[in-house]
N, C-alpha and C positions, 0 to 999 in steps of 0.2 A: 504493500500500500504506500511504506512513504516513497521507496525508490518509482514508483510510480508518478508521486505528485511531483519528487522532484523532475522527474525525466519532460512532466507537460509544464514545468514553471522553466524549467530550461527553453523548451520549445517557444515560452515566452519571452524568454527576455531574447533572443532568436530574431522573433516576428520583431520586438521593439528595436533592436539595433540597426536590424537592415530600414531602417527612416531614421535616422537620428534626428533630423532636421524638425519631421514634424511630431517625432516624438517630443522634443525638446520643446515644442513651441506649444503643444498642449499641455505638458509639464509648468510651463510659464505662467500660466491662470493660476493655477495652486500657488505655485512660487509667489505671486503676487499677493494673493490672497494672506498666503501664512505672514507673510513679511508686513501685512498692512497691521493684521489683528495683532501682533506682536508689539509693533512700533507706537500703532493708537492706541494700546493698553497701555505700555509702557512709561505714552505721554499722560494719560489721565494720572496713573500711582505718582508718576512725581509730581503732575500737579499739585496732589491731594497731598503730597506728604512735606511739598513747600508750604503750601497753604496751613498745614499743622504745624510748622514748625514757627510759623510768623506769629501763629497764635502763642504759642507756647513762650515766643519770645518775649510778651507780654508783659509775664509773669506767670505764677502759679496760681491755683484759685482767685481770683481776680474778679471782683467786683469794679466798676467802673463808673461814678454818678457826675452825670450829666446836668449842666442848668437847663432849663427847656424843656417841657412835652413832646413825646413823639407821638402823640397820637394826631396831631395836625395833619390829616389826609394821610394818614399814612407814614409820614416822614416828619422826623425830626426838625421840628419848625425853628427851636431855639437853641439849640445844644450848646454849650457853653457859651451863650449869649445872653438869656435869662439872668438879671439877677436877685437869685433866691438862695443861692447857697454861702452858708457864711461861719465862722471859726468856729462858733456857740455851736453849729450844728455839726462840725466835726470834733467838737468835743462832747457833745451827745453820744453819739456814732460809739468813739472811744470810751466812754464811760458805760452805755446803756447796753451793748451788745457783744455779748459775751466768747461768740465766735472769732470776732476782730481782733489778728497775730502782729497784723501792720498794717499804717494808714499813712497817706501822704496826701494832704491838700495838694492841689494843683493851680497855677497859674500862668499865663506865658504871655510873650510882647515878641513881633518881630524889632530886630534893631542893629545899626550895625557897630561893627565891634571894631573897633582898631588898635592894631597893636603891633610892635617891631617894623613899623611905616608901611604897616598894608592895613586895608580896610575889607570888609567880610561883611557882608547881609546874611542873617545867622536869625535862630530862633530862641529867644531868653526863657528858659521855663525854669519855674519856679516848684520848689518840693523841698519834702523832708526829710530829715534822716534816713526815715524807714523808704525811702524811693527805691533804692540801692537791691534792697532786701527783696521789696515787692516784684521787682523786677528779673531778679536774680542776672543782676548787671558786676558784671567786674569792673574793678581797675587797675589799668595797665599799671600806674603810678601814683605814688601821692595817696590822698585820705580825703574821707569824705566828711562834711561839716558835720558839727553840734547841734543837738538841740541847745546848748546854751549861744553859740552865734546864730540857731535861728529867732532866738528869744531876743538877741540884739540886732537882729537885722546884719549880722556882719558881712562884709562887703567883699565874700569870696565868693569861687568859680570853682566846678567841673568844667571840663572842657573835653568836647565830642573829639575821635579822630581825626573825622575829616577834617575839623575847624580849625584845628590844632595844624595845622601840616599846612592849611592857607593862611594860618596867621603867622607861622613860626617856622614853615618849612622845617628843616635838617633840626632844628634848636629842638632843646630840652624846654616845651609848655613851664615847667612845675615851680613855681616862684617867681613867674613870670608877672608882669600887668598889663591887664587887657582892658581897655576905656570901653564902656557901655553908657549911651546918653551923657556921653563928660563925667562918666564916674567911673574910676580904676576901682579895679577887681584884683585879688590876688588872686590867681591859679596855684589851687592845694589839691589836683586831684586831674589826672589824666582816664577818660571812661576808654574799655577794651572795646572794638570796633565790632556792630552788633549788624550794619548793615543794613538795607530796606526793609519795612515792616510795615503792612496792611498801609500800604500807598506812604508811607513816611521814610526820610533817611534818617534814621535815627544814629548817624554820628554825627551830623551836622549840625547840632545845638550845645548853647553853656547852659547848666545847671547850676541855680542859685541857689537859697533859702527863699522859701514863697513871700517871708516876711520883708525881703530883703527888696521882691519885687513888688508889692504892695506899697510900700513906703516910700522907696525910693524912684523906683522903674516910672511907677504905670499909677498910683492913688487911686490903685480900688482896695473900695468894701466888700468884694465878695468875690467867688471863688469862679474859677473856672469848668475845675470839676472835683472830683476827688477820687483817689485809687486806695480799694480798700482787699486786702489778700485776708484772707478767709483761713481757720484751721484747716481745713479736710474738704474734699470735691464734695463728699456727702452731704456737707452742714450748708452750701452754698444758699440753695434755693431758701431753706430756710433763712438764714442769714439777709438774702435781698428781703424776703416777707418783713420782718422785723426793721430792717431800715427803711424798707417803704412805709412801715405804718407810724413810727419815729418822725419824720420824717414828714408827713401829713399832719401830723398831732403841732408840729413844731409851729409849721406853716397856717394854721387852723384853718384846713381844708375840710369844705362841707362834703356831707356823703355825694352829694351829687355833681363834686367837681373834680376835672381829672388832675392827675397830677402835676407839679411844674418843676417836675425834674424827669431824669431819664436814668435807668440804670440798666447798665450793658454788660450780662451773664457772661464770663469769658467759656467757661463748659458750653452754653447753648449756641457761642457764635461759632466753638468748635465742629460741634455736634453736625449744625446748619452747615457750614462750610464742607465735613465731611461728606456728608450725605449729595451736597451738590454736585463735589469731583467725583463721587461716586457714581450717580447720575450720569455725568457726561463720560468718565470713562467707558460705560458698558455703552452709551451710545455711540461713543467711536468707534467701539469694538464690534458694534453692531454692523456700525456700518463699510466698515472693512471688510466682515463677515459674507457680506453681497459680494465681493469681488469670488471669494472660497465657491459662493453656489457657481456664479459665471462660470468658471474654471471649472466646476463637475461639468457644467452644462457643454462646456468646451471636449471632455475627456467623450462625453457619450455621441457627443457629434463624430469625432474622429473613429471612436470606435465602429459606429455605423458601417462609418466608411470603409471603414478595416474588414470589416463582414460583407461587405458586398463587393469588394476588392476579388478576397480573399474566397468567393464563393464557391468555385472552382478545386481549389485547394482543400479547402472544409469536405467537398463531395469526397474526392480521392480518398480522406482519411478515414471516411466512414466510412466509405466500399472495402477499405482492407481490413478494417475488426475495430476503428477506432469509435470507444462509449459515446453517446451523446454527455456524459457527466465529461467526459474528460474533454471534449469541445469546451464546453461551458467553463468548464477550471480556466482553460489555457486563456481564454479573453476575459475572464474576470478575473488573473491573476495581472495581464497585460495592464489593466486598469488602476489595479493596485499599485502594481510594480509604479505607475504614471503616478500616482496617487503622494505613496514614500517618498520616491524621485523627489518631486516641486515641495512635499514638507520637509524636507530635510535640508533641500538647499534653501525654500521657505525661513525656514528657522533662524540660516547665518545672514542670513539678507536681513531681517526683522532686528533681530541682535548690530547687528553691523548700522544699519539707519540710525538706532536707537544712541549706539555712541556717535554719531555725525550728529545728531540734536544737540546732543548734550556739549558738543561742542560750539553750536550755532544760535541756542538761546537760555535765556536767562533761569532757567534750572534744568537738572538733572534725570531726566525717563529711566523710570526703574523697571528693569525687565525682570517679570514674576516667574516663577515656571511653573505656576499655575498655568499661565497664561501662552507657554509654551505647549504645554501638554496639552490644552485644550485645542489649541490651532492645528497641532500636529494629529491630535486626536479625529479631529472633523475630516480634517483633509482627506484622513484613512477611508473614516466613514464614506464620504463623500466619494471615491473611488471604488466602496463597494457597493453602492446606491446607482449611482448613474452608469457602470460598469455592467451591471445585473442585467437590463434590459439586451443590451446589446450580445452579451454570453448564450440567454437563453433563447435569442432569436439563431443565434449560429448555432447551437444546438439543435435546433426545431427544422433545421434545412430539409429538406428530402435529399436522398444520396443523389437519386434520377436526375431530378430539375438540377441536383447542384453540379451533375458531373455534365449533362447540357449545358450550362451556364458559360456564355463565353463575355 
């Protein structure tokens, strides 16, 4: 039996060699195919795992309160434009709510900075000790302020990579002074460079004491937003419950008014965000997937053709004792064989694309081999599918008709 199958898979790859040309060129559909579902998976997973990672950059457990209502049609009508948020209420926040491990008022000015005879349009935010922590931000250099300088307003600087490298080139930032609005700053503290994040360059800004830029910067009363990191992913939802109702009680909001503030779930933007690259990667994959049917629809054309080529041929083999089963094997292995072929070269194609992306845009396509095996897997399928018809029509020949057949 197997010397058998092998002798008709021989016979097959036989028939497939003497074409190479258009072997190869129905092989090409598959190839096409595998190489797409591979590449467009590959680009969704790193979408999805840039996209986690900018979150993640955030901070950890990560509450976020915003001035403004978002419930204005949908969209955030005041987000840090409102102003309703103010110290008393982040010392509420700190005092009343038991989950809160760290908290940083927020406030920020654009402005530009001058220092070592250059000048820099820069973004001044303001924060506290705990920023550092909430963020889980290193620094390259230097130390980061006090609560007792931000109790005095005192007149230091963090200073972002980038901003650092336009103000001071080759120089060592750290003791440095940089003029903000005609006021010198010392720089006590060089931040490690963290890169783009949900649409922001976050090395391209100094970090002050909020107090610092209330007072001195900018003479506001109230806050821009506040960043509050939470014990455990678990406590979060509770946690926003509690400072939203906080939070209303403060502001003496009637039951029937919404709120005029915003708080942004860092878990649920995760969540939403995953679920979205998820989404579109199966729909890439989906749609790469239509090239994979093409290419069977391609294998079963040729094979047709192969069978009524070859009808002649087929007659002879079954006038000398050859089974209709083994007619059948030998072009449904032919199709297979076509099948393996284009997954296999499929696969370094897909693979191969996947690092030219990663070369050519701004992250990295992670190739799964989930996402291998599947493609490789179909294509197979796919080869025994559109193969099948055309096997059991050469099988179904008449000897007579087929050995007339010119």
């Amino acid at each position: 039996m197997l010397s058998r199958l092998s002798q008709t898979a021989w016979i097959a790859i036989r028939a497939l060699s003497r074409n190479k040309l258009r072997s190869g060129l129905t092989a090409l559909g598959i190839i096409i195919g595998v190489a797409s579902v591979i590449a467009m998976v590959a680009v969704g997973n790193g979408a999805r795992i840039r996209i986690q990672s900018q979150v993640a950059a955030l901070g950890q457990n990560l509450l976020t309160i915003f001035a403004g209502s978002s419930r204005s049609g949908g969209v955030n009508a005041g987000a840090g434009s409102a102003s309703v948020i103010t110290l008393a209420d982040v010392q509420a926040i700190r005092r009343e709510v038991t989950d809160v491990v760290a908290l940083s008022p927020e406030v920020s000015t654009p402005a530009q900075a001058i220092a070592n005879g250059r000048n820099w349009s820069t973004s001044i935010v303001g924060e506290s000790p705990d920023y550092l922590i909430i963020r889980d931000w290193k620094l390259a250099a230097g130390r980061m302020f006090t609560e007792r300088e931000v109790r005095a307003a005192a007149r230091i600087a963090l200073i972002g990579s980038e901003t650092a490298t336009e103000l001071f080139g080759p120089l060592d930032p750290l003791g440095q002074t940089v003029r903000i609005k005609n006021i010198p700053f010392v720089i006590t503290g060089v931040l490690m460079s963290k890169g783009a994040g949900m649409g922001q360059n976050q090395d391209d800004r100094i970090i002050v004491p909020y107090t610092t830029v209330m007072k001195r910067l900018t003479g506001d009363r109230y806050l821009r937003s506040v960043n509050v990191q939470i014990g455990s992913a678990e406590r979060m939802e509770a946690a926003q419950q509690q400072i939203t109702s906080l939070l209303r009680q403060r502001h003496r909001l009637a039951a029937d008014r919404s709120d005029d503030f915003s708080i942004f779930n860092q878990k649920e933007i995760a969540d939403t965000a995953s679920s979205i690259t998820t989404v579109i990667t199966v729909l890439l994959g989906a749609i790469a997937g239509i090239s994979l049917l093409v290419g069977g629809i391609g294998i079963m054309n040729i094979m047709l053709v192969s069978v009524t080529e070859r009808t002649r041929e087929i007659g002879i083999r079954i006038a000398v004792g050859a089974r209709a089963s083994a007619i059948k094997m030998q072009f449904l292995i032919e199709a297979i064989t076509l099948s393996i072929f284009g997954g296999s070269v499929g696969v370094i194609a897909g693979i191969g694309t996947s690092k030219l992306i990663s070369f050519t845009g701004n992250f990295k396509p992670v190739v799964s081999g989930g996402s291998i095996l599947l493609a490789f897997g179909v294509s197979v399928a796919i080869g025994i599918f559109f193969g099948f018809y055309p096997a059991t029509r050469a099988a179904a020949l008449d000897p007579i008709d087929a050995l007339r057949y010119e």
